[in-house]
Biopython code that builds the backbone (N, CA, C, O; Angstrom):
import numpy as np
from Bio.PDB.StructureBuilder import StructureBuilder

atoms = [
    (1, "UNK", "N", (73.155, 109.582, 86.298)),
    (1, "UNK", "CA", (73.522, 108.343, 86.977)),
    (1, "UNK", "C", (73.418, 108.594, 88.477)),
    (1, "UNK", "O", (73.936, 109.557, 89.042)),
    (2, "UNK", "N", (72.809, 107.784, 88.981)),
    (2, "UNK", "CA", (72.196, 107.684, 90.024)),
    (2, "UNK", "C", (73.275, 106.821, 91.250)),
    (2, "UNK", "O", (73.457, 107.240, 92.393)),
    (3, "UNK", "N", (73.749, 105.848, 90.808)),
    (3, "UNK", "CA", (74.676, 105.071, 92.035)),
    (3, "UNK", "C", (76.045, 105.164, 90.935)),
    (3, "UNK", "O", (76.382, 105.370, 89.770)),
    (4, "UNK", "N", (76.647, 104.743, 92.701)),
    (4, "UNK", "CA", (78.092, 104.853, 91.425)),
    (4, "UNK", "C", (78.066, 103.438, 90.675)),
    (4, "UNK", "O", (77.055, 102.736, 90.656)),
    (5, "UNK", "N", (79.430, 103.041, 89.980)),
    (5, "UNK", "CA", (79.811, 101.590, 89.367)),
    (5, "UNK", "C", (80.492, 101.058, 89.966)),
    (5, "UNK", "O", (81.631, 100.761, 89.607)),
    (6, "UNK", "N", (79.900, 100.738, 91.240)),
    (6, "UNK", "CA", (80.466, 99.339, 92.436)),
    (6, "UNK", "C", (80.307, 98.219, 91.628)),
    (6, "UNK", "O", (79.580, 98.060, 90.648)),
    (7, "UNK", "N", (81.173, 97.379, 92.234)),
    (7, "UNK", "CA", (80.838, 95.463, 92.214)),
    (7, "UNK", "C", (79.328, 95.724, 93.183)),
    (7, "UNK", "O", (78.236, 95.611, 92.627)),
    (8, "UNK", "N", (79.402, 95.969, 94.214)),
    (8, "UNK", "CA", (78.247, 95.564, 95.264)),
    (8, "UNK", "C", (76.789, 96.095, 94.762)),
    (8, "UNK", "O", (75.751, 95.433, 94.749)),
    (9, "UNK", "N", (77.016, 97.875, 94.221)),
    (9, "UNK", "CA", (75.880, 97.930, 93.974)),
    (9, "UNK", "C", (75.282, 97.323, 92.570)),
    (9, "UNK", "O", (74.071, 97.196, 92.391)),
    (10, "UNK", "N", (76.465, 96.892, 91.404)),
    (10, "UNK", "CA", (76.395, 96.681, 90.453)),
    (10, "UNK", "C", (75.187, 95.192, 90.694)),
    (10, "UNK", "O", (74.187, 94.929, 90.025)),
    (11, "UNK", "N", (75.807, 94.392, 91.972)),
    (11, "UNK", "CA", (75.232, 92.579, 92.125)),
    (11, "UNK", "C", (74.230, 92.886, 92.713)),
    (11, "UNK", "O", (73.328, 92.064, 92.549)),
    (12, "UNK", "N", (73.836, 94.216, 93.707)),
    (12, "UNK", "CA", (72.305, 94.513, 93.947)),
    (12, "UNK", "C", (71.347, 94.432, 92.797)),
    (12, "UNK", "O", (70.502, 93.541, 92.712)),
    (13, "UNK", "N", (71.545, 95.661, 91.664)),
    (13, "UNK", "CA", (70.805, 95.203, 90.716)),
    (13, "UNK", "C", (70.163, 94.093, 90.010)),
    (13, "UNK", "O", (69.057, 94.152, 89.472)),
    (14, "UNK", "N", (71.305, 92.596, 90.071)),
    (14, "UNK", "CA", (71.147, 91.753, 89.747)),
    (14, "UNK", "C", (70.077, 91.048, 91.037)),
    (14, "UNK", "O", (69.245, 90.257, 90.593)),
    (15, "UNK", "N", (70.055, 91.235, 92.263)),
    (15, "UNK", "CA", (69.315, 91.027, 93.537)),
    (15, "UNK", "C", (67.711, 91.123, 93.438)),
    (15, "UNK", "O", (66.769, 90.498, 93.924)),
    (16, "UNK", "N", (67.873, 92.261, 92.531)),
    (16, "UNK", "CA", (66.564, 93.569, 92.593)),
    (16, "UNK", "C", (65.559, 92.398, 91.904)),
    (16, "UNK", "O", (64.396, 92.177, 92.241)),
    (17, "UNK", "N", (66.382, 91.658, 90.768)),
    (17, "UNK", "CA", (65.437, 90.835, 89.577)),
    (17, "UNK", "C", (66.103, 89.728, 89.329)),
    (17, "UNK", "O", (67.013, 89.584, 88.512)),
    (18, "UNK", "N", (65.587, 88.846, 90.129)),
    (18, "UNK", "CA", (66.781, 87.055, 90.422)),
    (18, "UNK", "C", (65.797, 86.902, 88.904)),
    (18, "UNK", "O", (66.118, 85.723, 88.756)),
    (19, "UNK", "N", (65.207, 87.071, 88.130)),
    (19, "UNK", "CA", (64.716, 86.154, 87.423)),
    (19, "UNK", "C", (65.718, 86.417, 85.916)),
    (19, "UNK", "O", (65.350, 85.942, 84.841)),
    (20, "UNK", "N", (66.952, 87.205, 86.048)),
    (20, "UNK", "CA", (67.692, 87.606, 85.223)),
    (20, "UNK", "C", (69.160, 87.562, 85.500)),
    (20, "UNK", "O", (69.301, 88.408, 86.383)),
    (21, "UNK", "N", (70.655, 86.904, 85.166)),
    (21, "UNK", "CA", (71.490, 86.799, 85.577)),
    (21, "UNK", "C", (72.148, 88.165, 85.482)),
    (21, "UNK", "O", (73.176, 88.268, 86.151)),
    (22, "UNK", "N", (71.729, 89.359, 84.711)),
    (22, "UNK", "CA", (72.424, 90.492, 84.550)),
    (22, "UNK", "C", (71.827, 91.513, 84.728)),
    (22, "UNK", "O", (70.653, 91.323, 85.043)),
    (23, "UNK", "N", (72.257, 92.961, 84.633)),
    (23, "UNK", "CA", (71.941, 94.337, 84.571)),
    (23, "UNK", "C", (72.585, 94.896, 83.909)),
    (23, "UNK", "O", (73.782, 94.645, 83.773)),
    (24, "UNK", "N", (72.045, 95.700, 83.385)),
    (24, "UNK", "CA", (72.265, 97.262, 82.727)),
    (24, "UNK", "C", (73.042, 97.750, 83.853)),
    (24, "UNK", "O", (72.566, 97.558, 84.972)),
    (25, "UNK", "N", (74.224, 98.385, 83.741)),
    (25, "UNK", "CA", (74.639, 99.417, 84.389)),
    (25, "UNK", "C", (74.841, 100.575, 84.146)),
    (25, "UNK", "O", (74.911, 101.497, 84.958)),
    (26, "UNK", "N", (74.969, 100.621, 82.810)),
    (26, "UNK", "CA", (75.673, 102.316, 82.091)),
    (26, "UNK", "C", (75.020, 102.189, 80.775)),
    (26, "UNK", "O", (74.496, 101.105, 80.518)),
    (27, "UNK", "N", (74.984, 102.959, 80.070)),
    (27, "UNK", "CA", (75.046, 102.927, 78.618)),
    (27, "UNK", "C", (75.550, 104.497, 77.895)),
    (27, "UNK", "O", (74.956, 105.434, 78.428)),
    (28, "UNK", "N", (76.054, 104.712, 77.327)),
    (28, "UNK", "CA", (76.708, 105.972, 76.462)),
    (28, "UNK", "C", (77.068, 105.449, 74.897)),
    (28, "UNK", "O", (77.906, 104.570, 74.695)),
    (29, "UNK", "N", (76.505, 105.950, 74.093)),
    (29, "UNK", "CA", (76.917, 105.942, 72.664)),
    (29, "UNK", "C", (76.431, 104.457, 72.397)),
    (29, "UNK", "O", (75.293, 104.049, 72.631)),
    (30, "UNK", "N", (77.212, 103.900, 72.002)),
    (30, "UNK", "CA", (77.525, 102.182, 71.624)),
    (30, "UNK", "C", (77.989, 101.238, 72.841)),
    (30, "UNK", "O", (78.093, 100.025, 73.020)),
    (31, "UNK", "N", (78.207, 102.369, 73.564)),
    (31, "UNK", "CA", (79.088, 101.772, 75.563)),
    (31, "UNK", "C", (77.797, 100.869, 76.146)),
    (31, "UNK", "O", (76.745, 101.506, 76.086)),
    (32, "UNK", "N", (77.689, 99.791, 76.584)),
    (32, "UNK", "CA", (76.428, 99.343, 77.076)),
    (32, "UNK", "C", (77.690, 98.842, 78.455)),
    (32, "UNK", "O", (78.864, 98.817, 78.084)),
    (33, "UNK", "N", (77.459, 98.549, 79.637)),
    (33, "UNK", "CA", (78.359, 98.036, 80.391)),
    (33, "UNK", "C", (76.908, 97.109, 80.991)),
    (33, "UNK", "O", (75.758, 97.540, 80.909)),
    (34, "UNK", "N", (77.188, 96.144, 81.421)),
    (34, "UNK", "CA", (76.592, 95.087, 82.120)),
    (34, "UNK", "C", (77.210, 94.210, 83.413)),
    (34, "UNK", "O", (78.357, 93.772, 83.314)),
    (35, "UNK", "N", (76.580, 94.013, 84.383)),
    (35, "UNK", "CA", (77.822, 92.852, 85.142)),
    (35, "UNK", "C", (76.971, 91.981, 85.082)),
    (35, "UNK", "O", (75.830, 92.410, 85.255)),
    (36, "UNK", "N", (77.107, 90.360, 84.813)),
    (36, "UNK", "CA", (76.950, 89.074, 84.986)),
    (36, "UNK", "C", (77.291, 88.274, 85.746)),
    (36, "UNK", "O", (78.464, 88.024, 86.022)),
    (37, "UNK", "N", (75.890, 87.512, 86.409)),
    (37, "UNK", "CA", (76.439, 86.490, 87.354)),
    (37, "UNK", "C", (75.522, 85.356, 87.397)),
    (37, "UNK", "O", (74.551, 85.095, 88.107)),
    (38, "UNK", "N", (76.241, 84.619, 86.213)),
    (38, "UNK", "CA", (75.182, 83.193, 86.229)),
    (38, "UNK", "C", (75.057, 82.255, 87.660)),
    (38, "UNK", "O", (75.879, 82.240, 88.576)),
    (39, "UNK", "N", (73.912, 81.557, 87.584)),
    (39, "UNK", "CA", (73.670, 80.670, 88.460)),
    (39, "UNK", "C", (74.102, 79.260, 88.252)),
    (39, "UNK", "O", (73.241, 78.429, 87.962)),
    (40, "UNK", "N", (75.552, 78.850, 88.388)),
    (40, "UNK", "CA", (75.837, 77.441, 87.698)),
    (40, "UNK", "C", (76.008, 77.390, 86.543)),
    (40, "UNK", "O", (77.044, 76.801, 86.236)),
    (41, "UNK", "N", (75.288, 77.851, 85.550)),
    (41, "UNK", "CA", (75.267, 77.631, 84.193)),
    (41, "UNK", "C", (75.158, 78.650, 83.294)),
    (41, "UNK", "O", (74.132, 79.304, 83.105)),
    (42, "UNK", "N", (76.041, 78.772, 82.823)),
    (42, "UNK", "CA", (75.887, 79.721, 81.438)),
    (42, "UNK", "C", (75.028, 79.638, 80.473)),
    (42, "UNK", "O", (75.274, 78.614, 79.836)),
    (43, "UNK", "N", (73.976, 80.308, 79.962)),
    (43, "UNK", "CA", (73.122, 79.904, 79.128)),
    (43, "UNK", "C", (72.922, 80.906, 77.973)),
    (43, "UNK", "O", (71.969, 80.941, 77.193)),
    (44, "UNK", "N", (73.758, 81.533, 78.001)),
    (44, "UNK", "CA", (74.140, 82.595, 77.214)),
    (44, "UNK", "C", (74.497, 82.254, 75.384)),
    (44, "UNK", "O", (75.187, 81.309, 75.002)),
    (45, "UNK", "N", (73.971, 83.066, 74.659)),
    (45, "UNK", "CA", (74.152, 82.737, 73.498)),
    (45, "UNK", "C", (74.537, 84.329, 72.569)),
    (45, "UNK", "O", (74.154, 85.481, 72.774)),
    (46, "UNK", "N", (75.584, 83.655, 71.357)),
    (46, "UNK", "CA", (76.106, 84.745, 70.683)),
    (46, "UNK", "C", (75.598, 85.822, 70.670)),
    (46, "UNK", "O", (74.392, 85.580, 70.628)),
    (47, "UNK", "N", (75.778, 87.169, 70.683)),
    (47, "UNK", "CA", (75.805, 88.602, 70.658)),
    (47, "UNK", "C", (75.898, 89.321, 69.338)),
    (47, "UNK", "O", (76.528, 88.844, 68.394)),
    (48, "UNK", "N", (75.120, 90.736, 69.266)),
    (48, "UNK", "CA", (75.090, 90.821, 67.679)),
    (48, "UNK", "C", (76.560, 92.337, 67.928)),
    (48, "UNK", "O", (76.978, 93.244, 67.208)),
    (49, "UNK", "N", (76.798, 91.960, 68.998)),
    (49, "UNK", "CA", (78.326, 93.222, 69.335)),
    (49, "UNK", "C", (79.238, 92.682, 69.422)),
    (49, "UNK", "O", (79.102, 91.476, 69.219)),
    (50, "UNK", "N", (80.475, 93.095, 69.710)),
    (50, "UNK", "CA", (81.789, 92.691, 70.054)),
    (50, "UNK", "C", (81.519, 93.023, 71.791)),
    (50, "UNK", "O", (80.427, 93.373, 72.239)),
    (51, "UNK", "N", (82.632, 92.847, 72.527)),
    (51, "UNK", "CA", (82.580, 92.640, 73.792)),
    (51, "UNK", "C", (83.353, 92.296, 74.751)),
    (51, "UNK", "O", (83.449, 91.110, 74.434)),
    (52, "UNK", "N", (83.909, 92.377, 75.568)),
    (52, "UNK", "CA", (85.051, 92.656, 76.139)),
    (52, "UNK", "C", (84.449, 92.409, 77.851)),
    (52, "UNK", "O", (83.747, 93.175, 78.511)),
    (53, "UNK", "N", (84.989, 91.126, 78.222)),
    (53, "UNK", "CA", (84.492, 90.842, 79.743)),
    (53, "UNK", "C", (85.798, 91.464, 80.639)),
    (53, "UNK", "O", (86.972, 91.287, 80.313)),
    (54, "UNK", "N", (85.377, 92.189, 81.772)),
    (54, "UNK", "CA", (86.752, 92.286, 82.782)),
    (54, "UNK", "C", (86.145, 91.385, 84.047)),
    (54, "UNK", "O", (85.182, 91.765, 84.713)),
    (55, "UNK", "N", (87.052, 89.785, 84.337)),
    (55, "UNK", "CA", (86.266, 89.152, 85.429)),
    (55, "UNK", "C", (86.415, 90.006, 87.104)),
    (55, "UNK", "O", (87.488, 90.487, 87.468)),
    (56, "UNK", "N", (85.674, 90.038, 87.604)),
    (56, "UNK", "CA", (85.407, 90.776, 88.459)),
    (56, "UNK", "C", (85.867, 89.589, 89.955)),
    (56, "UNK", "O", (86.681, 90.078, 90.738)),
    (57, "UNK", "N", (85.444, 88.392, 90.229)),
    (57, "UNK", "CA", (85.584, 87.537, 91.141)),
    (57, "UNK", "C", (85.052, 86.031, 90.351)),
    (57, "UNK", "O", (84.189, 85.729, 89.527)),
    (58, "UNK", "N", (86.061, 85.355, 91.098)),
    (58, "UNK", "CA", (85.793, 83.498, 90.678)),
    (58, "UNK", "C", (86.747, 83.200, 89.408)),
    (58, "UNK", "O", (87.383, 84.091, 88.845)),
    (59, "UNK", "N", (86.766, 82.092, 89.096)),
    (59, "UNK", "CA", (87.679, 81.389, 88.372)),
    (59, "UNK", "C", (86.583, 79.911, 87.439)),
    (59, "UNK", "O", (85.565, 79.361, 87.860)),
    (60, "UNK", "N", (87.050, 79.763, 86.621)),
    (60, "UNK", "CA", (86.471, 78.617, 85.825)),
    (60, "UNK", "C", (87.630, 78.590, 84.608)),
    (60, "UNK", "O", (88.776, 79.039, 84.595)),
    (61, "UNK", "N", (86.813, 77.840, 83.545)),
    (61, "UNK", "CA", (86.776, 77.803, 82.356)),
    (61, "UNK", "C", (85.882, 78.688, 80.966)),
    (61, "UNK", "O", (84.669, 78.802, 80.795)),
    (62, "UNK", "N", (86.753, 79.083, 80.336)),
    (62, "UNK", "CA", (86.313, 80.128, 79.153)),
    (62, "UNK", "C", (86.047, 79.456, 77.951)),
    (62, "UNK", "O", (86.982, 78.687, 77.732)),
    (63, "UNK", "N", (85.390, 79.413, 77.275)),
    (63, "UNK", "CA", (84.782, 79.157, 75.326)),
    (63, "UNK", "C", (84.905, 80.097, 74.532)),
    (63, "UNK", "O", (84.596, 81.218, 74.937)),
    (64, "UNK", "N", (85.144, 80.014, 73.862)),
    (64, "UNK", "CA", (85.431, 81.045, 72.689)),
    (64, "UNK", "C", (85.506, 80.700, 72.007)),
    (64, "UNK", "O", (86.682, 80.387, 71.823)),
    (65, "UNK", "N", (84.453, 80.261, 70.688)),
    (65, "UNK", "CA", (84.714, 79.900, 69.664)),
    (65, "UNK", "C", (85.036, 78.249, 69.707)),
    (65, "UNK", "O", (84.356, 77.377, 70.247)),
    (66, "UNK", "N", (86.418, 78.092, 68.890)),
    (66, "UNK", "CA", (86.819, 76.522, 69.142)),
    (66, "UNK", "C", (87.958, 76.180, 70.679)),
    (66, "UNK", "O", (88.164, 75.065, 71.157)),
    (67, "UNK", "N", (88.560, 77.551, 71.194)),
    (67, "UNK", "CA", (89.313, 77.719, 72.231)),
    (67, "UNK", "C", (88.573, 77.382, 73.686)),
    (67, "UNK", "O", (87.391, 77.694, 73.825)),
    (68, "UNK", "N", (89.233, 76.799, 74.658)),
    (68, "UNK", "CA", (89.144, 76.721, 75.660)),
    (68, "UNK", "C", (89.977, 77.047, 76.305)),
    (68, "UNK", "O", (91.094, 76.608, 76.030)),
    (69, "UNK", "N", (89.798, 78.083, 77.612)),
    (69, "UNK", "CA", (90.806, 78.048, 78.912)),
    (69, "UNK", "C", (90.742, 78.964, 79.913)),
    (69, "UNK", "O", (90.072, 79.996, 79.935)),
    (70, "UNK", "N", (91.614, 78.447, 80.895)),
    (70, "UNK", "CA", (90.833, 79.075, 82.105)),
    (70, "UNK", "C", (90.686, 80.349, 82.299)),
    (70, "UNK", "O", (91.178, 81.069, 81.431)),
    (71, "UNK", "N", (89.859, 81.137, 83.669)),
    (71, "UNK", "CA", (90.005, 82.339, 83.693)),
    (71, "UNK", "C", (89.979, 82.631, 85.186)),
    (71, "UNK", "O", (89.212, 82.010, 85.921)),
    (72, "UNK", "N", (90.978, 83.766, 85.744)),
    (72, "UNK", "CA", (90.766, 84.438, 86.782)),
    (72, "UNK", "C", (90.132, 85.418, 86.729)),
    (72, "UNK", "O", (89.687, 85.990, 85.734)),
    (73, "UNK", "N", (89.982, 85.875, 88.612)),
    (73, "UNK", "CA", (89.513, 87.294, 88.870)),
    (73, "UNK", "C", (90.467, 88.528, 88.015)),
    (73, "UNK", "O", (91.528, 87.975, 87.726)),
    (74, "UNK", "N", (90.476, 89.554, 87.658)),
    (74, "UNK", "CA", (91.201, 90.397, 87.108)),
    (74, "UNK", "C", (91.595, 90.533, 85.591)),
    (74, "UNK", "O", (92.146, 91.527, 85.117)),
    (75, "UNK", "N", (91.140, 89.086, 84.694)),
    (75, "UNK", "CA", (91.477, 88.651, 83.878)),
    (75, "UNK", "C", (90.681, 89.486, 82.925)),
    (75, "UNK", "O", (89.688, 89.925, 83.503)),
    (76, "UNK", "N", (90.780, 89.998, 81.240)),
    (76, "UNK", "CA", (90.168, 90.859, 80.705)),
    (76, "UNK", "C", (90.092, 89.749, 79.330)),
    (76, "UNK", "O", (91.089, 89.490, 78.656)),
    (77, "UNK", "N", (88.682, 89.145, 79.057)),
    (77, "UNK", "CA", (88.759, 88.467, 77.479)),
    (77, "UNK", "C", (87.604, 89.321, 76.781)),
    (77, "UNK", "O", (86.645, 89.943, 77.236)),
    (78, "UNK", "N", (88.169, 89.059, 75.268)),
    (78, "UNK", "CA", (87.424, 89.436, 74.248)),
    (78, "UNK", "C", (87.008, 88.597, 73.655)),
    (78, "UNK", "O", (87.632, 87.544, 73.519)),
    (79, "UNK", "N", (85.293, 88.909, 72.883)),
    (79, "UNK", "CA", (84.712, 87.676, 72.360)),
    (79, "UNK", "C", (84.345, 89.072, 70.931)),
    (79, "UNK", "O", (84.017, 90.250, 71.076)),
    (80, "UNK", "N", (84.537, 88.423, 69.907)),
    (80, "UNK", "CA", (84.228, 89.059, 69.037)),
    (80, "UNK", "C", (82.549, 88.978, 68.431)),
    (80, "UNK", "O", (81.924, 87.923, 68.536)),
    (81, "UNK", "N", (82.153, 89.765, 68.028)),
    (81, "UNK", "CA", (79.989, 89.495, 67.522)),
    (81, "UNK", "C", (79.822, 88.422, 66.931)),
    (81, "UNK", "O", (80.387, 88.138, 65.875)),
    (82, "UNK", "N", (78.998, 87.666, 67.560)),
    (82, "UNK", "CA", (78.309, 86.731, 66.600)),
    (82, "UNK", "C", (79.277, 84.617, 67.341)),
    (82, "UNK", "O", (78.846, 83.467, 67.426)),
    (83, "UNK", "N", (80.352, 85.169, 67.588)),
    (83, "UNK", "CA", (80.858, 84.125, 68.608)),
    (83, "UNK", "C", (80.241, 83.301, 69.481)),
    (83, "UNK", "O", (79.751, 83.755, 70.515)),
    (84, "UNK", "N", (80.192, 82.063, 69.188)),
    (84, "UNK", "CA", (79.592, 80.868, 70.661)),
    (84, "UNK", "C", (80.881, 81.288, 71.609)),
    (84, "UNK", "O", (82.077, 81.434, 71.357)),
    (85, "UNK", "N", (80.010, 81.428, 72.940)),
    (85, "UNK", "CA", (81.070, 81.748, 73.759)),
    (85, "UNK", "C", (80.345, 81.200, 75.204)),
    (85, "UNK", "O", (79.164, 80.873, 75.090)),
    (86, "UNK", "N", (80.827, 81.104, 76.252)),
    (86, "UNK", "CA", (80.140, 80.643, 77.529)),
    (86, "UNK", "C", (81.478, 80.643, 78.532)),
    (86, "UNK", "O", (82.656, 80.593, 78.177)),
    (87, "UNK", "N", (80.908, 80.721, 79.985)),
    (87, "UNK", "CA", (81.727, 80.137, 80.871)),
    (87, "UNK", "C", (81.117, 79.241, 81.369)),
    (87, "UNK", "O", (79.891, 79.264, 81.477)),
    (88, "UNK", "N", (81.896, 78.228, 81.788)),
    (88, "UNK", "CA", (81.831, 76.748, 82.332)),
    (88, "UNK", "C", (83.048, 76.218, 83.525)),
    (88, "UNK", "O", (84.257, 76.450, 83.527)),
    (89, "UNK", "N", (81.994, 75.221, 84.767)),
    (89, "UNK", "CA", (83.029, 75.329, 85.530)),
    (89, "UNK", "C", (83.521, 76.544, 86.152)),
    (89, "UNK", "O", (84.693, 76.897, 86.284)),
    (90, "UNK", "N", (82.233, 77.258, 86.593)),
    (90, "UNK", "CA", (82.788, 78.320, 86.996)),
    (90, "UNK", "C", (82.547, 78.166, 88.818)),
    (90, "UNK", "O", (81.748, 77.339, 89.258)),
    (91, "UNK", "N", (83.422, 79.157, 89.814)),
    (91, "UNK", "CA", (83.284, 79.263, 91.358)),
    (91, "UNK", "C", (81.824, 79.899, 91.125)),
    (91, "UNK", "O", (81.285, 80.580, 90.252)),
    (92, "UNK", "N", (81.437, 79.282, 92.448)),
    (92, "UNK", "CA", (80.005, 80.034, 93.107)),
    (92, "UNK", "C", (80.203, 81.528, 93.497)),
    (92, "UNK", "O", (79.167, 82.131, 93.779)),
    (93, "UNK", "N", (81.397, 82.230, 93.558)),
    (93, "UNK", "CA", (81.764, 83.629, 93.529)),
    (93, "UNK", "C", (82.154, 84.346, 92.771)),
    (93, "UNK", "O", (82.774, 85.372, 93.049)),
    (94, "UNK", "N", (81.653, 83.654, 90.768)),
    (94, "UNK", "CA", (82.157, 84.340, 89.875)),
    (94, "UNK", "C", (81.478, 85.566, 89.500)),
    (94, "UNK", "O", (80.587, 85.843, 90.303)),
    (95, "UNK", "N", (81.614, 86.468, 88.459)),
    (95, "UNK", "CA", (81.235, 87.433, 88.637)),
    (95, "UNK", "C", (81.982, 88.409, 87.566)),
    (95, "UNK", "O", (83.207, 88.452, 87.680)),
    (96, "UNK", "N", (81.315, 89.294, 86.414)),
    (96, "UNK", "CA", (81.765, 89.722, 85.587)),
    (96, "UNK", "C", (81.248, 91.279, 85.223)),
    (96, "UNK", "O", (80.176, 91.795, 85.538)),
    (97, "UNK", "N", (82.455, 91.909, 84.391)),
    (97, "UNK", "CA", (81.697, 93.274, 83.523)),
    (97, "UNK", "C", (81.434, 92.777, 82.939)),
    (97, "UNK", "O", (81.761, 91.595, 82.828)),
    (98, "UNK", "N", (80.631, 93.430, 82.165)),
    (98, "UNK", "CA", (80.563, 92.819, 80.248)),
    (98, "UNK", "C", (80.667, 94.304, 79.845)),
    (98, "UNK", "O", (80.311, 95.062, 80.748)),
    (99, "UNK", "N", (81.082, 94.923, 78.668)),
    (99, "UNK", "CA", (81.732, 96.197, 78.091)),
    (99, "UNK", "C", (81.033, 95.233, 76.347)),
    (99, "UNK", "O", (81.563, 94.428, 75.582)),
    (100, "UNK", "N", (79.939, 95.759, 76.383)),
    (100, "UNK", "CA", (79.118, 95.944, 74.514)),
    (100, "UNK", "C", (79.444, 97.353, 73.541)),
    (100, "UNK", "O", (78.752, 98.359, 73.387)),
    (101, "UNK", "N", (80.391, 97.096, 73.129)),
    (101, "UNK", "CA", (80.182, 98.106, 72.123)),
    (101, "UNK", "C", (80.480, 98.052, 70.467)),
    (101, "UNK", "O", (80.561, 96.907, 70.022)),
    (102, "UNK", "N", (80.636, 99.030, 69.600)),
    (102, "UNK", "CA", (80.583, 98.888, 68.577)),
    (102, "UNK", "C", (78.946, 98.726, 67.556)),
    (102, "UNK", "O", (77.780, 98.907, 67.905)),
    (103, "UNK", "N", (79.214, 98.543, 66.959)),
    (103, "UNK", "CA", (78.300, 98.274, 65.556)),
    (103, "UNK", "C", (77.579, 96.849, 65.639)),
    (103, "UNK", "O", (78.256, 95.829, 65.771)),
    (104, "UNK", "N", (76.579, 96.823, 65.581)),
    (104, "UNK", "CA", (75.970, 95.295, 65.241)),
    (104, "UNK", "C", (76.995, 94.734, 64.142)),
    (104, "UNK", "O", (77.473, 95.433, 63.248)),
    (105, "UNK", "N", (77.292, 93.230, 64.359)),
    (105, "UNK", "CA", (78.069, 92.728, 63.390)),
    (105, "UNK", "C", (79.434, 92.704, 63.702)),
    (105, "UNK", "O", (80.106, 91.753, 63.303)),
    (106, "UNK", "N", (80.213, 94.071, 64.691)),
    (106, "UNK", "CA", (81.382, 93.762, 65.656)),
    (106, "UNK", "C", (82.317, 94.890, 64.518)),
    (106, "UNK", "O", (81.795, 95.387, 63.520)),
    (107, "UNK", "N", (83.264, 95.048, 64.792)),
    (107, "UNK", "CA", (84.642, 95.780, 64.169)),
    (107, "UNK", "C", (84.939, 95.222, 63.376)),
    (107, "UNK", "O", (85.277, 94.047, 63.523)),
    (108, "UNK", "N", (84.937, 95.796, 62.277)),
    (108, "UNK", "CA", (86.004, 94.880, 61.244)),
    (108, "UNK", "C", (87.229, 95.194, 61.179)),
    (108, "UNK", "O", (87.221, 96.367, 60.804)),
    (109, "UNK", "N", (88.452, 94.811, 61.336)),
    (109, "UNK", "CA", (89.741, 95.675, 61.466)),
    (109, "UNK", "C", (90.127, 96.108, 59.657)),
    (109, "UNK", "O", (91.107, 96.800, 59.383)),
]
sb = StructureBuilder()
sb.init_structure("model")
sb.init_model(0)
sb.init_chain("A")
sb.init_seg("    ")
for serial, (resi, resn, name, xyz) in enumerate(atoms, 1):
    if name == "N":
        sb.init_residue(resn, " ", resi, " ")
    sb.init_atom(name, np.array(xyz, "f"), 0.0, 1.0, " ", f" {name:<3s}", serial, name[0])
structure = sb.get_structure()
């Protein structure tokens, strides 16, 4: 690993290739880490992992499934594999991890 795991250098990456709202940042084992930063709109569709966002900056509204509600900076949600999920209504300064791991298909407890 080459840079550390900044916010700043993490949103460079995303800089490097506007034609993509995210990056790769890490990966180890099943660990995939990503940060996300849509443009207005979420266009994002279900995942074949489980997943675990930590919001990084901005505030909106969260989906999950049939749930709605809001979210801050600092805030940590889980979307389980295979979940409709999106943010909506989000600040022009939002900004996320994304943490992929597990098994295609998600944890079964």
């Amino acid at each position: 690993m080459t840079k550390r795991l900044t916010r700043s250098n993490a949103l460079g990456m995303i800089s490097d290739n506007k034609d993509m709202p995210f990056a790769e940042v890490f990966r180890h084992g099943t660990l995939q880490v990503e940060i996300y930063k849509p443009d207005g709109v979420d266009y994002q569709k279900p995942h074949a992992r489980d997943e675990v966002y930590v919001i990084i900056s901005g505030s909106g509204q969260f989906i999950n499934g049939a749930d709605k509600q809001p979210f801050e900076a600092g805030e940590v949600l889980f979307v389980p594999a295979g979940a409709e999920h999106r943010f909506e209504n989000f600040t022009d300064d939002f900004a996320t991890w994304v943490f992929f791991f597990g098994p295609e298909g998600g944890i079964v407890d």
